[in-house]
Structures are given as C-alpha cells and as structure tokens.
TIKOLVO-109079 format. One record per residue: x, y, z of N, C-alpha, C in turn; residue number from 1; residue in three letters. Coordinates in steps of 0.1 Angstrom, whole numbers. Example, Ala and Ser with C-alpha at 12.3 -4.5 7.8 and 13.67 -1.06 7.14 Angstrom:
BEGIN
<rec n_u="132" n_v="-57" n_w="78" ca_u="123" ca_v="-45" ca_w="78" c_u="132" c_v="-33" c_w="78" i="1" aa="ala"/>
<rec n_u="128" n_v="-22" n_w="71" ca_u="137" ca_v="-11" ca_w="71" c_u="129" c_v="0" c_w="79" i="2" aa="ser"/>
This chain:
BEGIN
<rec n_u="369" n_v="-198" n_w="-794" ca_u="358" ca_v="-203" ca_w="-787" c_u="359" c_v="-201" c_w="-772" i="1" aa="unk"/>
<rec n_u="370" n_v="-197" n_w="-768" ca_u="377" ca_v="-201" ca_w="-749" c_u="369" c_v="-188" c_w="-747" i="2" aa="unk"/>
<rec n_u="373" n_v="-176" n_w="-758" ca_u="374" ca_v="-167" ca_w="-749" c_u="360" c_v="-161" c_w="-752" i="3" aa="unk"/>
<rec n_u="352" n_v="-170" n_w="-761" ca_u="333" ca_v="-164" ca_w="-759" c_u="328" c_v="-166" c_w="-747" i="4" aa="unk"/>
<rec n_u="332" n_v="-184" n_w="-744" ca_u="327" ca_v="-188" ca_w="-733" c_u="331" c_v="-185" c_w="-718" i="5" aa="unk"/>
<rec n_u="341" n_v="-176" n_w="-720" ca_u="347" ca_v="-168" ca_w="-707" c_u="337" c_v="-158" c_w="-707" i="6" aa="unk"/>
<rec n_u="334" n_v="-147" n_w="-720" ca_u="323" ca_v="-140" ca_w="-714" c_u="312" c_v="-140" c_w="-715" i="7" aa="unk"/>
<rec n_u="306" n_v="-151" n_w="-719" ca_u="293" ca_v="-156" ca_w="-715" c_u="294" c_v="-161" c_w="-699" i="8" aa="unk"/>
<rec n_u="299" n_v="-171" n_w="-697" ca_u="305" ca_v="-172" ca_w="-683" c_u="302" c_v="-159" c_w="-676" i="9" aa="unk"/>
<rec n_u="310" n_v="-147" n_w="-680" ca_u="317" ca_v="-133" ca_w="-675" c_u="297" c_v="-131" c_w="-669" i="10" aa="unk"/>
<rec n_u="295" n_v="-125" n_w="-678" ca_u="275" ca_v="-125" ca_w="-683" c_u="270" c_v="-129" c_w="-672" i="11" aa="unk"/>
<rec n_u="272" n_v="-144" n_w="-669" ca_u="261" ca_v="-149" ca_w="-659" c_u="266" c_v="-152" c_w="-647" i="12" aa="unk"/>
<rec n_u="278" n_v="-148" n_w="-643" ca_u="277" ca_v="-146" ca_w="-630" c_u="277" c_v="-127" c_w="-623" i="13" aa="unk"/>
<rec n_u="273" n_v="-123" n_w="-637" ca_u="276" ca_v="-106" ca_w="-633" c_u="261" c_v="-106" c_w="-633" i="14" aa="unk"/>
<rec n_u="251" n_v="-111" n_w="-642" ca_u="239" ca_v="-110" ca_w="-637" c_u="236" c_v="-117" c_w="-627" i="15" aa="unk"/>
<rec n_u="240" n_v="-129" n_w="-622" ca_u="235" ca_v="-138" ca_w="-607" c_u="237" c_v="-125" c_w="-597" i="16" aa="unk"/>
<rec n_u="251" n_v="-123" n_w="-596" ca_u="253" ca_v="-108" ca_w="-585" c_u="244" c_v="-99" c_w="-586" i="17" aa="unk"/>
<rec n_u="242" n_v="-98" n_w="-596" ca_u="229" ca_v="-83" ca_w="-599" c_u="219" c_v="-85" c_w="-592" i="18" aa="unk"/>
<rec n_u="214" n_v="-96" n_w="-598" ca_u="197" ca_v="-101" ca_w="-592" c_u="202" c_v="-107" c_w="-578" i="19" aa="unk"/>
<rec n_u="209" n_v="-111" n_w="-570" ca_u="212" ca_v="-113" ca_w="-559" c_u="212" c_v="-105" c_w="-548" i="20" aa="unk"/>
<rec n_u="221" n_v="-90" n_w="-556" ca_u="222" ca_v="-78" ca_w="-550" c_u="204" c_v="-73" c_w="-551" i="21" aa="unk"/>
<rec n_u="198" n_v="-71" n_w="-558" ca_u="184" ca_v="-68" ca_w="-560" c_u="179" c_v="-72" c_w="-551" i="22" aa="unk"/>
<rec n_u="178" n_v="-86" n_w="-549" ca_u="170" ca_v="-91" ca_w="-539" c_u="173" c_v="-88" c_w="-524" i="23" aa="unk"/>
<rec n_u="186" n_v="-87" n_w="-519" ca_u="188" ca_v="-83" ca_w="-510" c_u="183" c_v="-69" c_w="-503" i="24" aa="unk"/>
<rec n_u="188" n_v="-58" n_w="-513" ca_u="180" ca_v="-46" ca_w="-513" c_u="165" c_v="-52" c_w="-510" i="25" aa="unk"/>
<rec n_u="160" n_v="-56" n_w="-518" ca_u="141" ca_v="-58" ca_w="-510" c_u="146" c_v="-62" c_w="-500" i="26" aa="unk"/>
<rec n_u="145" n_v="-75" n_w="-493" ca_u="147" ca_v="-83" ca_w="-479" c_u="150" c_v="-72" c_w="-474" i="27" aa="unk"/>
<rec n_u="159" n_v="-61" n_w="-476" ca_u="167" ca_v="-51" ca_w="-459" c_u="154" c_v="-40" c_w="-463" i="28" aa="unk"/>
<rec n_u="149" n_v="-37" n_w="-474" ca_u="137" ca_v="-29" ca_w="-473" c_u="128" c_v="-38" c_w="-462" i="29" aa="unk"/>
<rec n_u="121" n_v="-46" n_w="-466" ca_u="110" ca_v="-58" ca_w="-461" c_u="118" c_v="-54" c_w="-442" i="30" aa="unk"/>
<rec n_u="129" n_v="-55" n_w="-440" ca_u="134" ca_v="-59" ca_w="-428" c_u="128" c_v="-46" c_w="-413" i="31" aa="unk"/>
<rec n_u="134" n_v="-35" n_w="-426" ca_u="136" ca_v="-19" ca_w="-421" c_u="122" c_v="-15" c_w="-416" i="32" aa="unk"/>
<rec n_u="113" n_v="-21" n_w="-428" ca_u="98" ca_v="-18" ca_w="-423" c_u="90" c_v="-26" c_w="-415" i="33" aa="unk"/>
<rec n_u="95" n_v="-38" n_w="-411" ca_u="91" ca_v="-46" ca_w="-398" c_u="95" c_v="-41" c_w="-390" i="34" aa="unk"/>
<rec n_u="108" n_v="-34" n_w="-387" ca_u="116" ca_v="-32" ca_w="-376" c_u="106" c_v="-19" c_w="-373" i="35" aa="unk"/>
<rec n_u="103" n_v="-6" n_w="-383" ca_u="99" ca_v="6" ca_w="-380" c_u="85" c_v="4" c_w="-377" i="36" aa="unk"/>
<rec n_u="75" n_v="-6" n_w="-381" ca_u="64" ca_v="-10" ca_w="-374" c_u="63" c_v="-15" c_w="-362" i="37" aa="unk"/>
<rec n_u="69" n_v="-17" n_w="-359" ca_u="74" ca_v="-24" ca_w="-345" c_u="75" c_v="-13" c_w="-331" i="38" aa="unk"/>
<rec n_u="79" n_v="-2" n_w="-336" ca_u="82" ca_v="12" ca_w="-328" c_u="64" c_v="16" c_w="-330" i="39" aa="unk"/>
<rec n_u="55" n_v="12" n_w="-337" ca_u="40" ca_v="17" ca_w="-339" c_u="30" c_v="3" c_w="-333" i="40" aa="unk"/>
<rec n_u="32" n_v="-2" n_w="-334" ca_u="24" ca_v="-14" ca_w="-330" c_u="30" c_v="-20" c_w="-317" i="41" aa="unk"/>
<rec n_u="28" n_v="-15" n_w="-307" ca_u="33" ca_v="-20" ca_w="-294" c_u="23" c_v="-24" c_w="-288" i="42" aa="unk"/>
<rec n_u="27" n_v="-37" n_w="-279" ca_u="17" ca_v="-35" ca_w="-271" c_u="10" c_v="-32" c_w="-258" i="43" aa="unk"/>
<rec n_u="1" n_v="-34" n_w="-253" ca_u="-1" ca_v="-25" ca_w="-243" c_u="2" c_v="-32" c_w="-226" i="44" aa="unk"/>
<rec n_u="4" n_v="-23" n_w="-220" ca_u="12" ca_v="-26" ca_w="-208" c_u="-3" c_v="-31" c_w="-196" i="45" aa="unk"/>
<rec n_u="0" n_v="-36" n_w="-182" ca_u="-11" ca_v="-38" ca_w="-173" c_u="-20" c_v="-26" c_w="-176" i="46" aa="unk"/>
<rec n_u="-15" n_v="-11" n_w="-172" ca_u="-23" ca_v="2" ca_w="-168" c_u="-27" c_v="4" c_w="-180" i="47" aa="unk"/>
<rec n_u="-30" n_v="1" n_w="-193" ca_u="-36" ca_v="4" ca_w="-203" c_u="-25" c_v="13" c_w="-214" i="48" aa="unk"/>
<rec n_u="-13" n_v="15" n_w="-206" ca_u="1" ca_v="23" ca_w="-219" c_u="2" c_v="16" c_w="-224" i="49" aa="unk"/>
<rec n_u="10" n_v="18" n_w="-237" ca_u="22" ca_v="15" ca_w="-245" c_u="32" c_v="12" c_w="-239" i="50" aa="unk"/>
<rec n_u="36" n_v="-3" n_w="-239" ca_u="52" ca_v="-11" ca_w="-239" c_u="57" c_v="4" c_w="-242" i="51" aa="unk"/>
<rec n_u="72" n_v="0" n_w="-234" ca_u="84" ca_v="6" ca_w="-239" c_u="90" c_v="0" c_w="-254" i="52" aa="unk"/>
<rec n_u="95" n_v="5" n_w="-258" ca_u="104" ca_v="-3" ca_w="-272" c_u="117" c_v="-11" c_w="-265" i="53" aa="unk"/>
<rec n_u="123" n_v="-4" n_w="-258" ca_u="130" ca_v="-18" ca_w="-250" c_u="125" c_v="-28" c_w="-239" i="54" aa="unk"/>
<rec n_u="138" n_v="-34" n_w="-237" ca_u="134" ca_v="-43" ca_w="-229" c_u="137" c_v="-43" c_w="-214" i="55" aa="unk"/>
<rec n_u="144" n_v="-35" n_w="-210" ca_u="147" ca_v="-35" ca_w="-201" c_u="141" c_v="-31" c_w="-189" i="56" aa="unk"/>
C-alpha cells in the first residue's frame, strides 16, 4: 500500500510542476509581448516625435 501511495503522491506533484511550469511559460509569453509592444506604442514627445525607449 506505501509504495502505491508514494506514486500517486510521485503523480501529483510531477503534474503540479507540469501545469506550473505551463503556466509560467504563458505569463513570460504574456510578459515578452507587453514588453515588445511597448517599443510600438510610445508616446509622443512636446515636437510631435516618438519618446525614446529609454529613459535617459
């Protein structure tokens, strides 16, 4: 019985990691493409340009 419940056990924390790892992958997708819109959507400066992307 020890050693079912070890890998059932085994099971659900290898799927928690899985779908955790999954999810992460989206979020740094979701992140990558806020960040790369961000270089397209600027806003515009006093003279009517485009901000710089930095700040300085």
């Amino acid at each position: 019985m020890v050693p079912m419940l070890l890998v059932l056990l085994l099971a659900v924390v290898l799927f928690g990691v899985g779908f955790a790892a999954k999810v992460l992958w989206w979020i740094a997708v979701l992140v990558l493409l806020i960040w790369l819109l961000g270089f397209i959507v600027r806003p515009l400066t006093g003279e009517g340009r485009r901000a710089t992307w930095y700040r300085w």
